[in-house]
N, C-alpha and C positions, 0 to 999 in steps of 0.2 A: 552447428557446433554444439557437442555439449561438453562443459569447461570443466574441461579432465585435466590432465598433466601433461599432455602431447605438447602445447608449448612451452619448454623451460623459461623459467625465468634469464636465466645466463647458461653460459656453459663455458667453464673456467680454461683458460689459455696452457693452466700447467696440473689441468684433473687435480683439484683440489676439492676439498671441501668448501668452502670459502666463506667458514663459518667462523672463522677464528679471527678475521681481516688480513689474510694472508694473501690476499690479490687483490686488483682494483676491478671490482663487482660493481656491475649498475644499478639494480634495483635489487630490494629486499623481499621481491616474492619467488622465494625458492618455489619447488614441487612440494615442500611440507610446510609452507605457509599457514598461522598460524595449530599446529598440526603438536601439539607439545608434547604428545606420548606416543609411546607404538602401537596402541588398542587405536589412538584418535588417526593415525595415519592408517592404518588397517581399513578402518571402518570406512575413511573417506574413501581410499584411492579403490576401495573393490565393492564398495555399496554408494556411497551419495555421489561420487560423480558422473558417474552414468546414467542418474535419472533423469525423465524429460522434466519441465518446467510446467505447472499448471498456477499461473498468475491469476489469482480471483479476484482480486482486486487493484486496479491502476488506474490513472488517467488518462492513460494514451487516446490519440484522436481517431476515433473511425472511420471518419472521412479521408485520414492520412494512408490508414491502412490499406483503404479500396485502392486510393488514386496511386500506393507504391511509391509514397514521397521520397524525392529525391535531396538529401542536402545540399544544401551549397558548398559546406565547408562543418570541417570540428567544432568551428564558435558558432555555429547556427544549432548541430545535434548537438552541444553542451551548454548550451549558454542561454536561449532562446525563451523557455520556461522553465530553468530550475531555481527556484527560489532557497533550495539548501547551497546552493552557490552564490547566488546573490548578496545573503545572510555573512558569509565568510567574507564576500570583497568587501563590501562595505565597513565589515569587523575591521580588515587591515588598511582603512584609510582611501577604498579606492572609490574615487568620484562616481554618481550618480549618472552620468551623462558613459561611463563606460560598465557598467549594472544592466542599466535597462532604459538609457537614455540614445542618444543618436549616436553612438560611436560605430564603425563599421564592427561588422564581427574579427576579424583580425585583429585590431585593435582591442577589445574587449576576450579576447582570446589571449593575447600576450599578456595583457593585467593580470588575467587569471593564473595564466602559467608562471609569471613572478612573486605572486604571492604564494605558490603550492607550499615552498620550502617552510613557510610560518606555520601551514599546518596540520604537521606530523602532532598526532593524537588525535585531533579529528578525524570522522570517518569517512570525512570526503576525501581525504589521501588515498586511502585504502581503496575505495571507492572509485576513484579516477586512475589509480594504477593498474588496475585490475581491467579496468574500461580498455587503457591502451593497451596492454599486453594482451588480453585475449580475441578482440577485434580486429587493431592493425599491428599487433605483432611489437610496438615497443617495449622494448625492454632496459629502457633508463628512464632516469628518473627527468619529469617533468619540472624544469624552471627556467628563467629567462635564456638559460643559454641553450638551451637544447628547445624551444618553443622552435623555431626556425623548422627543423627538421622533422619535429612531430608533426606539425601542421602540416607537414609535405607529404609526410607517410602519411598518414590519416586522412590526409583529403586524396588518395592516387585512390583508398578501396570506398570514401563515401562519393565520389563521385563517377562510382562505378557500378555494375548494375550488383555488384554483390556489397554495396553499401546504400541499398536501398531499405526503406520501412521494412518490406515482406523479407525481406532476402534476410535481415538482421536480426527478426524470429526466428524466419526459419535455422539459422544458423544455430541460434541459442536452443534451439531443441524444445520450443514452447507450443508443449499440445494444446493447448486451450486458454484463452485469456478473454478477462470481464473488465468491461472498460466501465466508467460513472457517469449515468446520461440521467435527466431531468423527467420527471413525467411528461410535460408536456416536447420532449422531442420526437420527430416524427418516424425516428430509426430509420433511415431512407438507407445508409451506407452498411448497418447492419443487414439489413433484408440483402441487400447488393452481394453483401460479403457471404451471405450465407445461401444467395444461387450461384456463387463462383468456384467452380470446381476446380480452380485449378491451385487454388489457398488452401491446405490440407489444415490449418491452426483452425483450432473453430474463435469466433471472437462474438462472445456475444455481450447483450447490454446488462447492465445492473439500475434496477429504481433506486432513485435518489431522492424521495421528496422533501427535501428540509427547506425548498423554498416555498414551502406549505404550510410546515411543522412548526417554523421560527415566525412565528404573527408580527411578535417585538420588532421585526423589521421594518425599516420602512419601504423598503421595494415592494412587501406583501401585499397591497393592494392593487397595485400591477400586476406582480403574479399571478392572483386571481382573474384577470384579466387573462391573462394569457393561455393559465390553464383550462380557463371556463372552454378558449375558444378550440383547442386542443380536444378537448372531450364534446363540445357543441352543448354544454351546458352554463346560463347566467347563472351564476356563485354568488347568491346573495346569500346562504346560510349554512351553518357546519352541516348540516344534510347533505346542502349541495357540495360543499368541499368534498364530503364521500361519496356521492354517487360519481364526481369525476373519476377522483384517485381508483374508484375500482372499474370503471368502466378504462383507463389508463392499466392499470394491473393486466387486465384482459386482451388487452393491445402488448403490453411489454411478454406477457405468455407467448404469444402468437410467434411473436418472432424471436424466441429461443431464451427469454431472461428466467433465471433461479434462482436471482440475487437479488436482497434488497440493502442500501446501507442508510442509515440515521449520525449526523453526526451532533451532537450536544456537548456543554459545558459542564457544567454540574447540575441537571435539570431536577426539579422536584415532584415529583412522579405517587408524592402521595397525596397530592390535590386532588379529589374530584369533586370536581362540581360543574355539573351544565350550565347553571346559569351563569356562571363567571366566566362560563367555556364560549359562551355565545355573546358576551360581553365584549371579551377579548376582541371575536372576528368584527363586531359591530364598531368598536373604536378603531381598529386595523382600516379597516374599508373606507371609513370617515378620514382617514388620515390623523389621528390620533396614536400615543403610545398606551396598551394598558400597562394595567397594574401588574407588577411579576406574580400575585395570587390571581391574575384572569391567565397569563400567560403558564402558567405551572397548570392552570386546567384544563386549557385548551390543549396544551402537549399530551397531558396525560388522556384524555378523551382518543386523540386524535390516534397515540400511540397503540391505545388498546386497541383500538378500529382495525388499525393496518396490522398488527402480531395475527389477528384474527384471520385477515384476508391472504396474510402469508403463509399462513399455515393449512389454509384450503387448499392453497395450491402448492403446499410443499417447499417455499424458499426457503431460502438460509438466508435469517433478517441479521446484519450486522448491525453495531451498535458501539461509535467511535465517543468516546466520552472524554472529558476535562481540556478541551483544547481553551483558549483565550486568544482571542480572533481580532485580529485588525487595529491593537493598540498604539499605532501613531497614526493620529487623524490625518494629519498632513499629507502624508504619502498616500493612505486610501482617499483622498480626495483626489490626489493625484495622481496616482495608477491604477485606485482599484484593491481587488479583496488579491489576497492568493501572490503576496510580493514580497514576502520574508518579512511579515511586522506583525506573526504568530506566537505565542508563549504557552507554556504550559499553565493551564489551569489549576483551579483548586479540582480533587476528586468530587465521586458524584458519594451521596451520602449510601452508606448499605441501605437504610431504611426505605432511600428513594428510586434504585434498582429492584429489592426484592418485590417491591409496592408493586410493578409495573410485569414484572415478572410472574407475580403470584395471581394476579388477576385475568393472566392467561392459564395458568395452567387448572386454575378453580376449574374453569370455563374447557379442558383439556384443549385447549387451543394456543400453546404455546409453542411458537413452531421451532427449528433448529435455529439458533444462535450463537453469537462470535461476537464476544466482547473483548474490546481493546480499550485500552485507557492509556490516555497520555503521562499522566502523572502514576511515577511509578511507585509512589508511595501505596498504589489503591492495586500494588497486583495482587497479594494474599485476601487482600479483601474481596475483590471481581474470581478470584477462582476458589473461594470459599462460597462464595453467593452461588457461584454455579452448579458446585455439586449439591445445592441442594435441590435445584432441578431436573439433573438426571434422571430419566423415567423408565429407561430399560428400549425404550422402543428406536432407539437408536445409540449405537455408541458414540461416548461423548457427543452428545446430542446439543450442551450448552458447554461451548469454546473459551476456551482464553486466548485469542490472539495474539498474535505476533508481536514484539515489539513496537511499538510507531511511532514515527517520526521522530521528536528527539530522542525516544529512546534505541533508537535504530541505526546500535552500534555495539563492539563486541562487551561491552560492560552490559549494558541493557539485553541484548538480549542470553546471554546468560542469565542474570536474572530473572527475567522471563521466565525462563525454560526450569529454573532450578524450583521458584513458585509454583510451575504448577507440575513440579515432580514431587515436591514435598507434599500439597496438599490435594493435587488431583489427580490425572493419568498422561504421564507426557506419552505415550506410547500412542496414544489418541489423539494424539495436539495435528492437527492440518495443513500445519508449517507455515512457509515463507509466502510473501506476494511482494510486491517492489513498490505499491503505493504511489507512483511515479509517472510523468508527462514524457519522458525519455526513453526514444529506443534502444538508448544505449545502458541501460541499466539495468539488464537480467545479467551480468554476476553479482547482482547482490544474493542472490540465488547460491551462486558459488559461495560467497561472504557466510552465509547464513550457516550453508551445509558443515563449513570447515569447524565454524565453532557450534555447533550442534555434537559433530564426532569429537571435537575439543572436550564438550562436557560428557558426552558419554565414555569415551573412552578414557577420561581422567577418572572416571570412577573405580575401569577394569583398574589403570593403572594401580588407584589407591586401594584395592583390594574389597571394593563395596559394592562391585557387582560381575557374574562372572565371566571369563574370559570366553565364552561361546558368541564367535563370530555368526554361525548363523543366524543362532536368536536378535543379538544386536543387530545384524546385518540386517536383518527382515524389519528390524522396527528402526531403523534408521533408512531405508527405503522406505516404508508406509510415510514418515515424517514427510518425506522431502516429497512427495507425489501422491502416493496409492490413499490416501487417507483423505484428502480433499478428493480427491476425484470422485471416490466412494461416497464423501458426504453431501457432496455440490450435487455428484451426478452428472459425469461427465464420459461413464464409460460404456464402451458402446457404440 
């Protein structure tokens, strides 16, 4: 399926409009959902809803994909790993034990669908209405009294074979998608996926090394450990941490990766120094924490290494910045990383981006990059730093990414998009990914498109850009597909 207008939201008992509250309407997603002018419905319903889906970047599982997971139920595909819901139950009071503790998924299902009503303005509303209507066809609104009957429609097509993992790509119209795998993973289900002919989605992997990058940890010496045995090399020195990681690069090429992603806080990238840099790994491996001046060197060493080796081989390095990671110990003692106890960061400093950025491009070894920041105080800043990168040898060569995570909603990403229309080339922008462990979450795709033609065609509206549907149409197409594809390198 690709999430056009084919299903209404309602269709009114006495052909109404039922814009006025003139009937009893189930849900508020008309065909012009958020669509607020006639340039922005234009543009959607004859340019961005018809494009296919190219997710660059998600979590989904590749093992899930090979094997065509089948769910059990709604509360397993919704509830299972999404920690933007998790975040919300727990906001409205709901126990631990029906979160991510032992409650059946039914149970944990119905919490969720009682609390929906609390939250209209979040984008997990939007988000989950959007999920049931274009999947299993509901078309009311989710809460305790109507749980009952959603769960029933929803689990008659997830435990069918057209509610399966593949079946619910292919449905969403996603030509290609890059899932986030670890250097030292062995790709086993990628290789699998990609002698199976009979999967037309291509799915391949993206390097991650930040269980490499971040020393300050204390898993790090493990990691080494792990990675050393992954590449067949003992990692006793940042030498050897690079001879792995590229002898790994070499491995992630083979079987179809063009992606790399880095995630940081506000790292300091104008450190260099070796000898701090090998200080760092020396107190890491001892089980020691260093100093944040051996840890700012070692990133920045480590960072330039890899811009270098990505650019050999042509990736597109991303580069997620300001997140603040794992702040109630309690619960990371108890569940682990990745369980909704994330915040927004402070930004990364301009001086300690272009530091890291400059030092590739001296070198012309700066390869295509896509920076995202969490904190969206730092978007003018991140898309002013990049145009001074620009080099000609590729368009938009150095990205502003998508919104992310908390900003990944209709406020946020309009801004976004208005940031880097004012000071760079949205016309260039690569668009949307879903950044998500969920199959069920390619309409954020849909989400994205609505208010992308939202912003543009509130311009034609306001009279600031002109009303030439082809022009816009062609560059609201490239947004939504043609322009990642072209940059990843995915066509063909």
């Amino acid at each position: 399926m690709i999430f056009t207008s084919k299903a209404l939201a309602f269709i009114c008992p006495d052909n109404k409009s039922c814009l006025k509250g003139d009937c009893d309407v189930k849900t508020f997603l008309t065909d012009d959902f958020l669509l607020s002018s006639e340039p922005a419905r234009r543009l959607y319903h004859e340019h961005a809803a018809h494009m296919p889906i190219f997710d660059y970047h998600c979590h989904l599982n590749p093992q899930e994909i090979y094997e065509n997971k089948q769910f059990s139920d709604i509360g397993e595909a919704w509830l299972a790993g999404d920690h933007y819901k998790w975040r919300v139950m727990r906001a409205c009071g709901v126990p631990e034990e029906y979160v991510t503790g032992s409650a059946s998924f039914r149970e944990k299902f119905d919490r969720f669908a009682a609390i929906m009503p609390q939250l209209i303005g979040n984008p997990i509303y939007h988000w989950s209405h959007l999920e049931l209507l274009r999947f299993f066809g509901v078309d009311e609104l989710l809460d305790a009294g109507s749980a009952d009957a959603v769960w029933k429609q929803a689990n008659e097509k997830l435990q069918s074979s057209a509610g399966s993992a593949r079946a619910l790509i292919a449905e969403s119209s996603v030509k290609a998608l890059c899932t986030t795998d670890d250097p030292a993973d062995d790709l086993q289900y990628h290789r699998l996926l990609a002698a199976d002919k009979d999967f037309a989605t291509q799915v391949l992997p993206t390097f991650r090394p930040d269980k490499a990058l971040h020393v300050e940890n204390a898993e790090y010496a493990a990691y080494m450990k792990k990675l050393g045995a992954a590449a067949g090399i003992d990692i006793r020195t940042l030498d050897d941490v690079k001879a792995a990681l590229r002898q790994r690069l070499d491995y992630f090429v083979a079987c179809g990766c063009r992606l790399s992603d880095q995630s940081f806080g506000s790292p300091d990238f104008t450190v260099w120094d070796e000898q701090a840099a090998g200080e760092a790994m020396r107190k890491a491996l001892a089980g020691e924490t260093p100093l944040p001046q051996e840890t700012a060197a070692y990133q920045s060493l480590l960072m330039d290494f890899l811009g270098k080796e990505y650019a050999a081989r042509g990736f597109t390095m991303q580069l997620h910045l300001g997140a603040l990671r794992n702040l109630n110990t309690r619960r990371f003692q108890a569940l682990g990383p990745d369980v909704g106890c994330d915040s927004i960061g402070d930004g990364i400093p301009a001086a300690s981006l272009a530091a890291m950025l400059d030092r590739l491009a001296v070198e012309d070894a700066l390869p295509k990059t896509i920076l995202y920041t969490l904190n969206a105080s730092d978007n003018d800043k991140l898309v002013a730093c990049a145009g001074s990168f620009q080099d000609g040898t590729t368009a938009g060569k150095l990205q502003f990414g998508s919104a992310w995570w908390f900003n990944d909603h209709l406020d946020g990403m309009e801004t976004q998009m208005r940031a880097l229309a004012n000071i760079g080339v949205l016309s260039r922008f690569v668009g949307m990914l879903t950044d998500s462990r969920s199959f069920l979450s390619y309409p954020r795709h849909e989400y994205f498109r609505r208010i992308l033609c939202r912003v543009i065609g509130g311009w034609v509206a306001d009279g600031q850009a002109p009303a030439d549907y082809d022009l816009l149409g062609g560059m609201v197409e490239d947004i939504c597909y043609n322009n990642a594809a072209r940059y990843i390198g995915i066509e063909g």
